[in-house]
SERO-4910 file (N, C-alpha, C, O; in steps of 0.05 Angstrom, whole numbers):
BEGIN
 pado doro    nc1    nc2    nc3   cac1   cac2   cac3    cc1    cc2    cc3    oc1    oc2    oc3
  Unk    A   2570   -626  -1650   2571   -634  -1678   2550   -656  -1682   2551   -676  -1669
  Unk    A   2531   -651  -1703   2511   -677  -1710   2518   -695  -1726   2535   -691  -1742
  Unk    A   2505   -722  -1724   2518   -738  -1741   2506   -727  -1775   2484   -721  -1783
  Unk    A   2529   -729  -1785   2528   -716  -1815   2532   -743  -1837   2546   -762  -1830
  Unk    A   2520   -743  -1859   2531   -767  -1877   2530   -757  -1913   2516   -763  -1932
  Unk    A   2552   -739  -1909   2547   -714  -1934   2571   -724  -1950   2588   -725  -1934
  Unk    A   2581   -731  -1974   2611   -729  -1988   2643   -708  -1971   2665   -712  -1961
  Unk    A   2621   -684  -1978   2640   -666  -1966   2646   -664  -1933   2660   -646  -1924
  Unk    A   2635   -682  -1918   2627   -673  -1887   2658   -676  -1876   2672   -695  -1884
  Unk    A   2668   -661  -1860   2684   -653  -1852   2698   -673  -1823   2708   -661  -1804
  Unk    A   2696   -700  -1823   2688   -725  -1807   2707   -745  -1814   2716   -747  -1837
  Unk    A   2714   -761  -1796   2727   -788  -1802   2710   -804  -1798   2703   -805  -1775
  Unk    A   2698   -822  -1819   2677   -840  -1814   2693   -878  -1811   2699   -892  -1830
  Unk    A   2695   -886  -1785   2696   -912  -1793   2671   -929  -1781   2659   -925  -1760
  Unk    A   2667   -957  -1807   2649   -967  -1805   2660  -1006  -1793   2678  -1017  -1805
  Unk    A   2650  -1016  -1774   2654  -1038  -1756   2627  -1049  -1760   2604  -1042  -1756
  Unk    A   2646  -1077  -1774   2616  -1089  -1781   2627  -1110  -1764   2652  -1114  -1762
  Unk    A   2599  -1131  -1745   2603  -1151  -1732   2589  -1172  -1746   2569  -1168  -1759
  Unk    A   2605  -1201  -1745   2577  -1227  -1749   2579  -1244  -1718   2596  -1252  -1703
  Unk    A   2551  -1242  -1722   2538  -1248  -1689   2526  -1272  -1687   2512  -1272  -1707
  Unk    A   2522  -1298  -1672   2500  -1310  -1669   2472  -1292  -1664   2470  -1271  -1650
  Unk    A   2453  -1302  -1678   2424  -1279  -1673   2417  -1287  -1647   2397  -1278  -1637
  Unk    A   2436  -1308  -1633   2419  -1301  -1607   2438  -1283  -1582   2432  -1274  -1560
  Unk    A   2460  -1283  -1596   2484  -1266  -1577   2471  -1225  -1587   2474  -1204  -1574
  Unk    A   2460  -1231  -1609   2459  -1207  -1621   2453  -1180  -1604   2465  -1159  -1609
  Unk    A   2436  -1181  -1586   2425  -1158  -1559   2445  -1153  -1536   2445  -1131  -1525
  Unk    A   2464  -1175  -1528   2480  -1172  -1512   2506  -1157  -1522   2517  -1139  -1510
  Unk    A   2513  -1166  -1546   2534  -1146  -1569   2532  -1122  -1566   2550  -1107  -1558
  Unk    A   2493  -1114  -1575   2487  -1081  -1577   2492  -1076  -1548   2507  -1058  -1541
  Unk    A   2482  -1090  -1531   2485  -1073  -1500   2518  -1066  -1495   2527  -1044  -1489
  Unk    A   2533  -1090  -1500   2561  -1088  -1494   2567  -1064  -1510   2580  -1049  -1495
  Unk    A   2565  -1052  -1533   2574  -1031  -1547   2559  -1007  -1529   2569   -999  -1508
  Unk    A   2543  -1001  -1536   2528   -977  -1521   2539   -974  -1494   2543   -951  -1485
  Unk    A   2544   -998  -1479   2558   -990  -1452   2587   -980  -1457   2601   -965  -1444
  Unk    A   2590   -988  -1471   2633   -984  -1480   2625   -947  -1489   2632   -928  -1475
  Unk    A   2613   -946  -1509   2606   -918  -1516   2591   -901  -1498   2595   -877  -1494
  Unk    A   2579   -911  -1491   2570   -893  -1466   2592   -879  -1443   2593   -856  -1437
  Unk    A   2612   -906  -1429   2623   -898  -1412   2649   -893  -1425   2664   -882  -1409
  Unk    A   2658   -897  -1446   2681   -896  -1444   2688   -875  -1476   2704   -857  -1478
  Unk    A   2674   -884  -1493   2679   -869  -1529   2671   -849  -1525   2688   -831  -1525
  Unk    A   2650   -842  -1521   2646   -808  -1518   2650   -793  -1508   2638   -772  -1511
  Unk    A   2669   -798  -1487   2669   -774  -1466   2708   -772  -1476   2727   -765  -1462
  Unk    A   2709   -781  -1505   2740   -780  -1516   2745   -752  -1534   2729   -743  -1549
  Unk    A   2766   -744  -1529   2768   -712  -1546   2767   -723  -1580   2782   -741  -1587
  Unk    A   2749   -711  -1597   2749   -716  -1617   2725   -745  -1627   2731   -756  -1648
  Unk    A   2708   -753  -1617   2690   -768  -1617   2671   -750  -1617   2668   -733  -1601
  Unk    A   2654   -757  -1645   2632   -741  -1656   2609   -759  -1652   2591   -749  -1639
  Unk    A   2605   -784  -1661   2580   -805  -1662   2583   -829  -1659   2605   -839  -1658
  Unk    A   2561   -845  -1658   2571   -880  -1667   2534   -882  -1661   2518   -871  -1645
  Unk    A   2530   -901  -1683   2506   -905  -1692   2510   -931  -1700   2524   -938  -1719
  Unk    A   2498   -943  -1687   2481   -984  -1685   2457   -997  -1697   2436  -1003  -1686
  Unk    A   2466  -1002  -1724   2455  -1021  -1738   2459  -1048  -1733   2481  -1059  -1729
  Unk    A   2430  -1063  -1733   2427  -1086  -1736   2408  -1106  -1755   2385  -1104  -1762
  Unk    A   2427  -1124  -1761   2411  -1139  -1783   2376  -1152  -1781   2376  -1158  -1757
  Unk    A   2353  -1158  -1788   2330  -1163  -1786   2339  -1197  -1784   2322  -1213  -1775
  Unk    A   2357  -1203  -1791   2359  -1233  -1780   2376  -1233  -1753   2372  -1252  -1738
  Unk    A   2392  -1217  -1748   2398  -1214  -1725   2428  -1226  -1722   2437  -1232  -1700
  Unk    A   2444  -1230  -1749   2473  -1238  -1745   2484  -1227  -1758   2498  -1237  -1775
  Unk    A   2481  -1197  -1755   2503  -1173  -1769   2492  -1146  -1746   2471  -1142  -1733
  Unk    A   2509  -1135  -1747   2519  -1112  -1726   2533  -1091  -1731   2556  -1097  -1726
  Unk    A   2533  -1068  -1740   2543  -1053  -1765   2543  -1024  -1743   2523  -1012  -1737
  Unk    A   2577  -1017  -1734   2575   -988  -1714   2592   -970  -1733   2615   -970  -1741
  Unk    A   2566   -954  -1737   2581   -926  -1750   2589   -908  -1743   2572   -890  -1746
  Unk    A   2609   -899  -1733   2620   -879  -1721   2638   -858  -1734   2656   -864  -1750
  Unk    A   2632   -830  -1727   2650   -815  -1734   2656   -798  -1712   2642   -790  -1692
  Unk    A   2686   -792  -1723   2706   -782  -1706   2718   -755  -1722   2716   -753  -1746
  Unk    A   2730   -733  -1703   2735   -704  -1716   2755   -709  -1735   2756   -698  -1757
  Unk    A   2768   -723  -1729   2803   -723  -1750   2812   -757  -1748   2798   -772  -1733
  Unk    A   2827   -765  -1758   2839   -794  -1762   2847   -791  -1741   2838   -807  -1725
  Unk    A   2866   -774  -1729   2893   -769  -1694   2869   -769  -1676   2875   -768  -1653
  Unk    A   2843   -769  -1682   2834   -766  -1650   2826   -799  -1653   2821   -809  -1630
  Unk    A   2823   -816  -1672   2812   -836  -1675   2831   -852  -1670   2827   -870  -1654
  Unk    A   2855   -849  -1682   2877   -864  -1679   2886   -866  -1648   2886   -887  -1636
  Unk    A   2893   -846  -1637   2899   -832  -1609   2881   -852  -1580   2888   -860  -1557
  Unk    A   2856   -854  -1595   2834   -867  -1576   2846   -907  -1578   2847   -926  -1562
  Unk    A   2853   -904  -1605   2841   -945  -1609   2889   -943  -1598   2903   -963  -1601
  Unk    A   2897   -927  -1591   2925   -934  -1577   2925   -930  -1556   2948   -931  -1546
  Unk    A   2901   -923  -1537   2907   -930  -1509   2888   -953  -1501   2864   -957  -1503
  Unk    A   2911   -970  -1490   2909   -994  -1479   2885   -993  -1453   2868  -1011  -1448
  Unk    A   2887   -981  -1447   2875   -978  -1410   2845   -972  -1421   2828   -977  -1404
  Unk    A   2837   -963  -1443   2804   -956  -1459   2800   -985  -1476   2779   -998  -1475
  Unk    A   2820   -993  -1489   2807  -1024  -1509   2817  -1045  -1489   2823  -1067  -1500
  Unk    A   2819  -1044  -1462   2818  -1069  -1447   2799  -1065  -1440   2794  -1087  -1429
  Unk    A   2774  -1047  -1435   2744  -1053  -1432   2725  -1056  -1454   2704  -1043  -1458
  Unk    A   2730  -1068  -1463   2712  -1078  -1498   2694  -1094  -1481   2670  -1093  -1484
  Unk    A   2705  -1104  -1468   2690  -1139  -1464   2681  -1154  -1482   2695  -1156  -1502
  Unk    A   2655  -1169  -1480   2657  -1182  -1503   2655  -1184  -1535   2654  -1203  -1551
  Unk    A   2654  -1152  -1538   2657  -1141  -1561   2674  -1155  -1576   2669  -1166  -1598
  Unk    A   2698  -1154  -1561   2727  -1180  -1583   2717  -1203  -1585   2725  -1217  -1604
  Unk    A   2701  -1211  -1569   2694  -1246  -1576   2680  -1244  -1606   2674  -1267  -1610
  Unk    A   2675  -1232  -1624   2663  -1222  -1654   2679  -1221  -1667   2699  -1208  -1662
  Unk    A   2674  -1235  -1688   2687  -1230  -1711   2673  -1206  -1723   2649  -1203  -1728
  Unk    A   2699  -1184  -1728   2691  -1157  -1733   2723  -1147  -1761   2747  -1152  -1763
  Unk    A   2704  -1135  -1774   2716  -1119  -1797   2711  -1093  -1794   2690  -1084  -1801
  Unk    A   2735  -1073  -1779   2733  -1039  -1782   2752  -1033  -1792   2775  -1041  -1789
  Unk    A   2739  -1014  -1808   2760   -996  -1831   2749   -958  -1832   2728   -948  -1827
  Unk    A   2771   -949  -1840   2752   -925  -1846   2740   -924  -1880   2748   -940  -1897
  Unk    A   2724   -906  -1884   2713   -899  -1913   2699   -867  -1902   2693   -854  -1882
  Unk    A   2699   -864  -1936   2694   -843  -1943   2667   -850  -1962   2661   -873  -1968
  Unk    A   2648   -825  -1974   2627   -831  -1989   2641   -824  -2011   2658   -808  -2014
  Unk    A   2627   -844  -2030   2637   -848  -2059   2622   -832  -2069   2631   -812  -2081
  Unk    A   2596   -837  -2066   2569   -815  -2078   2544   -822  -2062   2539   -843  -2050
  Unk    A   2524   -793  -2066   2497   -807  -2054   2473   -789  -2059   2467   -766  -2055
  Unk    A   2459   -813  -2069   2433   -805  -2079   2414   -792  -2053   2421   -800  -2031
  Unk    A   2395   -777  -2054   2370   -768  -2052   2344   -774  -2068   2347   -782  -2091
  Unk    A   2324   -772  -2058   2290   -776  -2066   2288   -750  -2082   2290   -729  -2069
  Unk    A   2284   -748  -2104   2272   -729  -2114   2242   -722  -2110   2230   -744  -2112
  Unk    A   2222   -702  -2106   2202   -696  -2103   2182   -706  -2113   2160   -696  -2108
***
């Protein structure tokens, strides 16, 4: 499945926004990408997660989508997968799910 970002896309999108010191900011992205690497994607129902970062370097923004809410929910209730965050929790972090409200395109 590709990452999709359509109204109708057929996806549970939640979005995890971090505020970072800009100088912790690279060790954050590594700590995520290793968590997702070894541990989020190889989960039934894990479609993406895509890592934005701020140009000042104290925001951290992981977009991820997942097949259904139960595979998402299913993943963040086992204990033995979110005791390897590491220092991911040391962040003050806001995740929620959303949906697209609307979205423009470039016309020609």
């Amino acid at each position: 499945m590709a990452v999709t970002m359509l109204p109708d896309a057929d996806t549970f999108t939640v979005l995890v926004s971090f505020t970072v010191p800009a100088e912790r900011r690279d060790e954050l992205v590594r700590t995520i990408r290793a968590f997702v690497e070894e541990e989020v994607r190889h989960r039934p129902g894990f479609v993406s997660s895509t890592v934005h970062t701020s140009l000042d370097g104290t925001r951290v923004i992981n977009y991820a989508q997942w097949e259904s809410r139960e595979a998402f929910e299913a993943f963040q209730s086992d204990a033995d997968a979110m005791s390897r965050r590491g220092v991911i929790t040391e962040f003050q972090r806001d995740g929620r799910p959303y949906t697209i409200a609307f979205q423009a395109t470039a016309t020609a």
